[in-house]
N, C-alpha and C positions, 0 to 999 in steps of 0.2 A: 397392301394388306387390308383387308375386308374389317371395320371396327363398328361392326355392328355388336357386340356385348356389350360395350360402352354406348354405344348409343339406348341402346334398351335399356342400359340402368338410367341414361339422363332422362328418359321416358317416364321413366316408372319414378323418378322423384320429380317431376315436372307434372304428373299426374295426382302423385300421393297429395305437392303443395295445393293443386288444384281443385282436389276432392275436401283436402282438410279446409279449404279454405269457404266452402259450399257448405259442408257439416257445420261451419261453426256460425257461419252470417245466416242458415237457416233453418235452424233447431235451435242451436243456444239460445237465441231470444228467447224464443218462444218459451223453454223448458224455465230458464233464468226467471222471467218474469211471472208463470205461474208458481214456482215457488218460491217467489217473494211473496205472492199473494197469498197464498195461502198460512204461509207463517205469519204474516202480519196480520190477516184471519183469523188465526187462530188464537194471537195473543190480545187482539180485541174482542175476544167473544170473552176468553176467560174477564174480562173488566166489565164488559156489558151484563153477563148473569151476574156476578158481583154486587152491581148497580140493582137488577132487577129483581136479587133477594134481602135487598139494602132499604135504599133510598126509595127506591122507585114503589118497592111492594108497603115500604110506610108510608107514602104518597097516598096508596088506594085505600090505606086500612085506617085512613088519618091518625094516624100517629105520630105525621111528622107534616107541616103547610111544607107547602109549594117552592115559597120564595128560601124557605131553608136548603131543599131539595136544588134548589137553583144556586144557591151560594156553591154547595159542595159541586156539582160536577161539573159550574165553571171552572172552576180551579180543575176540576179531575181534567176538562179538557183540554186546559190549555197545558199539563203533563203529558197527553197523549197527541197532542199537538193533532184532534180531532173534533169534530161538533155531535155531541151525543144528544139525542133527542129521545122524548118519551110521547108514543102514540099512540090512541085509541085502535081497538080493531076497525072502526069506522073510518078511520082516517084522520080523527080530528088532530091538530097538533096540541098537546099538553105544555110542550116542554123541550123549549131550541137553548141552545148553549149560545149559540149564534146571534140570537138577538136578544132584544129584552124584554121581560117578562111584560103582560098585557093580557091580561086576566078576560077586557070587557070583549075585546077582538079575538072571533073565531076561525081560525085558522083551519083549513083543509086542504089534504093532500088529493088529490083526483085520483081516482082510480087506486089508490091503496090498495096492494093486494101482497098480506105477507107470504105466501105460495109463491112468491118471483123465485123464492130462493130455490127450485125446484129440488127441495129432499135434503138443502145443504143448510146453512148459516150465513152465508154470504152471497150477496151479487156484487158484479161489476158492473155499473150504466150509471146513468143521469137519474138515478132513482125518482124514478115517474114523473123526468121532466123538470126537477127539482132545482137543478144545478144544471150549468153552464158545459159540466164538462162532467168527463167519468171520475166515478165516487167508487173508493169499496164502502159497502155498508153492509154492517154484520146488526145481524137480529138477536135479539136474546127475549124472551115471550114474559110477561110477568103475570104470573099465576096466582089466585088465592082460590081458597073454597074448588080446588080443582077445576076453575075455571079461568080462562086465558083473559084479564084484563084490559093490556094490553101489550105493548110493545119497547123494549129501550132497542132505540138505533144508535150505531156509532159509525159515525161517516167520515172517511181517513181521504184526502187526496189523493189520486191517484200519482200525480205528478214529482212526489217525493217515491212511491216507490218505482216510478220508473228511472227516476235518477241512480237509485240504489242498483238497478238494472243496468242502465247504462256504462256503470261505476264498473260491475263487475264485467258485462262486456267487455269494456278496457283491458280488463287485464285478461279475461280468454285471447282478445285480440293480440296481446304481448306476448302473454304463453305461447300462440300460434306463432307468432314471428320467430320468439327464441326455440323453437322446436324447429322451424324450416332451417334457420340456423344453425344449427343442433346439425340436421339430416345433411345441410349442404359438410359439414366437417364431414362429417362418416362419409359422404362421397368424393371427397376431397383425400380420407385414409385409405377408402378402397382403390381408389386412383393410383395412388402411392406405392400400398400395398401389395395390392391384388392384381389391376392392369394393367400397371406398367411391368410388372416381373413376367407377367403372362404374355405379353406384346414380344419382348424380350425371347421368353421360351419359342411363341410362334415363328417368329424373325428367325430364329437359329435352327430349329425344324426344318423352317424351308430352305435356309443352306444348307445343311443337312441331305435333303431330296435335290439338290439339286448339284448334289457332289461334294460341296464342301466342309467336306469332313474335319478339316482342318482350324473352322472357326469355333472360337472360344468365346464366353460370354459369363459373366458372373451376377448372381442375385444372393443378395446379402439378407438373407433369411435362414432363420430359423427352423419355420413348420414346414409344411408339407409342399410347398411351393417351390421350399428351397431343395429341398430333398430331390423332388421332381426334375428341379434345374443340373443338379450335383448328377445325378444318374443320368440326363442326358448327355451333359458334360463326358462322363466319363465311359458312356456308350461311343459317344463320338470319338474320342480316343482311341477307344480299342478295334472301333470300325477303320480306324486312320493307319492303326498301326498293324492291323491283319493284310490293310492295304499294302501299305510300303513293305511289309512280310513278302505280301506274294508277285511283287514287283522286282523285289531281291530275289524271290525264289527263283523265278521265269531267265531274271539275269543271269542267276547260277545254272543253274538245268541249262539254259543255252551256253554256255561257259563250259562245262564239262562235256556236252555231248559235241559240239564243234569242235574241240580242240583234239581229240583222238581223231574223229572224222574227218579235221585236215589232214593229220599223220598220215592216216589212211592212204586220203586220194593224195597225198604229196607222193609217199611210197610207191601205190602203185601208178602216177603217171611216169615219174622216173624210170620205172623198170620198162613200161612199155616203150617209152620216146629213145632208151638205152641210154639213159645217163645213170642208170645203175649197171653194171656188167650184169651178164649172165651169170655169172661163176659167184655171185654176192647177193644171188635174188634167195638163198636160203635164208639167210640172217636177215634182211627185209621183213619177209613174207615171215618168220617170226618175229618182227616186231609189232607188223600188222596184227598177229592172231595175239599179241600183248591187249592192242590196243582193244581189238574188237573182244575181249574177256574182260577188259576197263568197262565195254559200253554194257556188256551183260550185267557186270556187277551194280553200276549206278541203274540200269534200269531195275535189275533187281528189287534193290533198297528203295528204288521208288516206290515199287507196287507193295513193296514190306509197309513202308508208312503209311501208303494213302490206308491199306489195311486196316490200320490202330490206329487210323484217326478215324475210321466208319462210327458212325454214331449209331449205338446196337449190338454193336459188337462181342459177342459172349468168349467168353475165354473157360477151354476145356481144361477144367483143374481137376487134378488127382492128385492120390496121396503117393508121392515117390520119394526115392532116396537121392537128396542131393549130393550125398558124397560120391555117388554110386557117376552121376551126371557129370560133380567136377573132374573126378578120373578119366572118364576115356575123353573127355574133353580136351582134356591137358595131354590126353595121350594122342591126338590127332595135330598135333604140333609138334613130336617129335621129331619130323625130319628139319623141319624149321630151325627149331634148337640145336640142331647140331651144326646145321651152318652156321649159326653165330654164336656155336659154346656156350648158351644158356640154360638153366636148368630150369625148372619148376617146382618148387620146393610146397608141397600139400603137409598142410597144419589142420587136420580135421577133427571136430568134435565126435565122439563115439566112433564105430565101426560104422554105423548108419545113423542115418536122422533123415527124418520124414517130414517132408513140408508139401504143404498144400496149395495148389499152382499148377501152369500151364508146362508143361514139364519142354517140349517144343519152342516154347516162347523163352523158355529161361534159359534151356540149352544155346539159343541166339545170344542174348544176352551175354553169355557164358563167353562164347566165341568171340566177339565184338571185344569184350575187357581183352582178354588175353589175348587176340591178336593185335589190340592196339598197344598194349603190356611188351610183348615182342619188337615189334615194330620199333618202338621209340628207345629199346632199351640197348645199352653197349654189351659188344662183343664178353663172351667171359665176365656174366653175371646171372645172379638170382631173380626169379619173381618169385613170389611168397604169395600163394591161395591161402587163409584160412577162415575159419567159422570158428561165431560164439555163439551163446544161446543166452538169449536174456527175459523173463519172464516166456510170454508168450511168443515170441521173433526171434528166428535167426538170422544172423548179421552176418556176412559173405564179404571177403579182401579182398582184391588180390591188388599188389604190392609191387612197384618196379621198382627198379635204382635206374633209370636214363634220364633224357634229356630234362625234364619235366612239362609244366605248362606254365608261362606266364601271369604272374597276380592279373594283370589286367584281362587275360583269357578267360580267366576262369567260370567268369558269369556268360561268356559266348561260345562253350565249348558244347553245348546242348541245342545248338542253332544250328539249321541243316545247310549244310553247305561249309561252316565254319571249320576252317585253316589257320592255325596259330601260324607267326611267319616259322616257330621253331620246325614246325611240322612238315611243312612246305618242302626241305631237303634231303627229308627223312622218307616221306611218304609221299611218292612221284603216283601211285597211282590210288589214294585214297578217294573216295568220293564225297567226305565231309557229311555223311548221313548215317557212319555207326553212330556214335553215340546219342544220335538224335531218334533213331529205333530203341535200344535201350532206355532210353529216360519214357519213352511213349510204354512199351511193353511193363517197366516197372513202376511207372503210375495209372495204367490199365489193373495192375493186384492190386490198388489201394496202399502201398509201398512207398518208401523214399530212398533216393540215390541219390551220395554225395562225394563229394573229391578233397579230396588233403593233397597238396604239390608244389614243391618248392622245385626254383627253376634252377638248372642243372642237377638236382639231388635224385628223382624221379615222381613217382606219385601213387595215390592211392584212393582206390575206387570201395567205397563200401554202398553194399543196400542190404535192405531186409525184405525178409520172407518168413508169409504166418506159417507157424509149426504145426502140424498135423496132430490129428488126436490117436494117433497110429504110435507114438511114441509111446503114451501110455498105456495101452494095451500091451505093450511088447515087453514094456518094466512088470 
């Protein structure tokens, strides 16, 4: 079996670790670290205008010496854990936190140029050469008489906010781990899940095509997988057992049609070789035309079923009178009844009643009860036809006192071919396919037929048929 879906999903989280792992070692930096800059940017600029409407602007307006100016933003710097400087536009230095004050020594910065910051407040470099290593230094301009004096810088280490950086890479890099982690469970539930039930489904599909209808398989779910599983289950089943249906049926059809067709050719080899006389080939030759009326009938009821099993099958219904039906039905068994002193005793609702129905299919029907009614029932006894009418359905008997039918027959008496062994003695030439036409004909009307039968007492056949709207008209 081909496991390529699983391979594709190990793809696709072997990729996802792969890509996540690319995203985060080469953006996170970068993104992490500009915005430590600039927050750190931004809270030292708010300290440096501060300074430059402070300190820095009494510096120029003398209101306040130098060495005062220097007491306070040591201490400011060493809070900010930064070197703030105050600088001419020229360049010259005024004022290092960093070192010590030295009034007679003139400090200059080369090439000063507050425009480094192109438009912003801060750069990142060696501010012009300054320092050994990269500085942020944030500007903040000190203005009096609307003109730029000069400059307070506040010069931060880069090297602490990259640790801060690195800090928090740590944990994107943890994050990253426990989310691969994370991803491998959910591939580890889907596995579970999802394709091992599905391996399972496909594995049992292909016995399935390959015949084996008989294999059974269970997945212990809930959703739609299980559902999936349950329904295939239960297709196979019914595939299994339409099988062994028409494996029994073929046994039976050859069972029935052999067993007259040996009578046959037994009969008439005997007659020919003269091991029957001459003077006994009448009574023969009507046992033969017994049998060959056996082979009529089962073909018959063959072609009656395969009939009502056609799928499409329209059934011509009209509005007639059932009672009209049970009568001469019951009356085409008269000479029957007389050979074994039976009556038929008709218990009808109204003069008429009108149901709606295949009136040919129900007349079959009709015939099948009461000649199997007949058949099983003892010499000098009643069968009882009657009709009730209960809302919209009328409900149809008919009723024996003979043999009956065995509790355990009872659910196989609708199986074509099926012989109770009671039956067997009774009905030498039955072909075990009325009742199996009837139950077809009255579940073709949307209809149900059922059996009440206790064994020796007789039995009782009811079904229903929808009432015609012919009834009411006629009231």
């Amino acid at each position: 079996m081909k496991k390529t879906l699983y391979l594709k999903f190990l793809l696709a989280y072997f990729i996802f670790g792969v890509f996540s792992f690319i995203i985060v070692t080469t953006f996170v930096p970068s993104i992490t670290r500009e915005q430590l800059i600039r927050e750190k940017a931004e809270n030292l600029y708010v300290e440096a205008a501060l300074i430059s409407n402070t300190y820095a602007l009494g510096l120029y307006t003398s209101e306040t010496d130098l060495e005062t100016v220097k007491t306070q933003l040591d201490s400011l710097a060493v809070y900010l854990d930064s070197i703030i400087r105050i600088i001419n536009p020229s360049g010259r230095l005024v004022l290092d936190t960093n070192e010590p004050l030295n009034v007679e020594d003139v400090v200059m910065i080369e090439d000063f140029d507050p425009t480094i910051t192109s438009g912003s407040y801060y750069t990142v470099n060696r501010f012009f050469n300054n320092f050994d290593s990269d500085m942020l230094s944030v500007f903040a301009p000190i203005t009096y008489n609307y003109m730029v004096k000069g400059y307070v810088v506040i010069h931060c280490d880069m090297n602490g906010i990259q640790e801060s950086c690195n800090s928090l890479l740590s944990i994107s890099y943890i994050t990253l781990v426990i989310l691969f982690l994370l991803s491998l469970i959910i591939l580890i539930f889907f596995t579970e899940i999802v394709y091992v039930p599905l391996r399972k489904i496909t594995y049992a599909t292909e016995q399935y095509a390959n015949g084996n209808m008989h294999y059974e398989f269970q997945v212990e779910s809930d959703d739609e997988i299980g559902y999936l599983a349950a329904c295939l289950n239960y297709m196979a089943s019914q595939i299994a057992g339409a099988e062994d249906d028409q494996k029994k049926f073929v046994a039976n059809v050859s069972h029935d049609f052999r067993s007259p067709l040996t009578s046959i050719r037994g009969y008439l080899e005997a007659m020919i070789d003269g091991t029957i006389p001459q003077e006994m080939h009448e009574k023969y030759l009507n046992i033969v035309l017994n049998e060959t009326d056996r082979l009529t009938k089962l073909t018959n009821s063959l072609l009656s079923l395969n009939n009502l099993n056609t799928k499409g099958m329209l059934l011509d219904r009209t509005d007639f009178d059932i009672n009209s039906v049970i009568r001469s039905t019951a009356a085409s068994f008269e000479g029957t009844c007389r050979k074994k002193i039976i009556a038929i005793e008709l218990i009808l609702t109204d003069e008429e009643m009108y149901v709606y129905a295949d009136i040919e299919k129900i007349k079959q029907v009709l015939y099948n009860l009461l000649d199997n009614a007949i058949k099983f029932s003892h010499h000098n006894s009643v069968i009882k036809v009657e009709t009730s009418v209960k809302k919209n359905k009328l409900f149809l008997s008919i009723k024996d006192t003979g043999i009956g039918i065995p509790k355990d027959d009872l659910k196989l008496i609708w199986d074509r071919f099926y012989k109770s062994d009671l039956s067997r003695g009774k009905d030498k030439k039955g072909t075990g396919l009325g009742l199996s036409i009837v139950k077809e004909i009255i579940n073709s009307h949307s209809e149900h037929i059922n059996v009440i039968s206790t064994e020796g007492a007789g039995s009782e056949f009811i079904f229903s048929l929808p009432l015609s709207a012919k009834n009411e008209e006629d009231d």
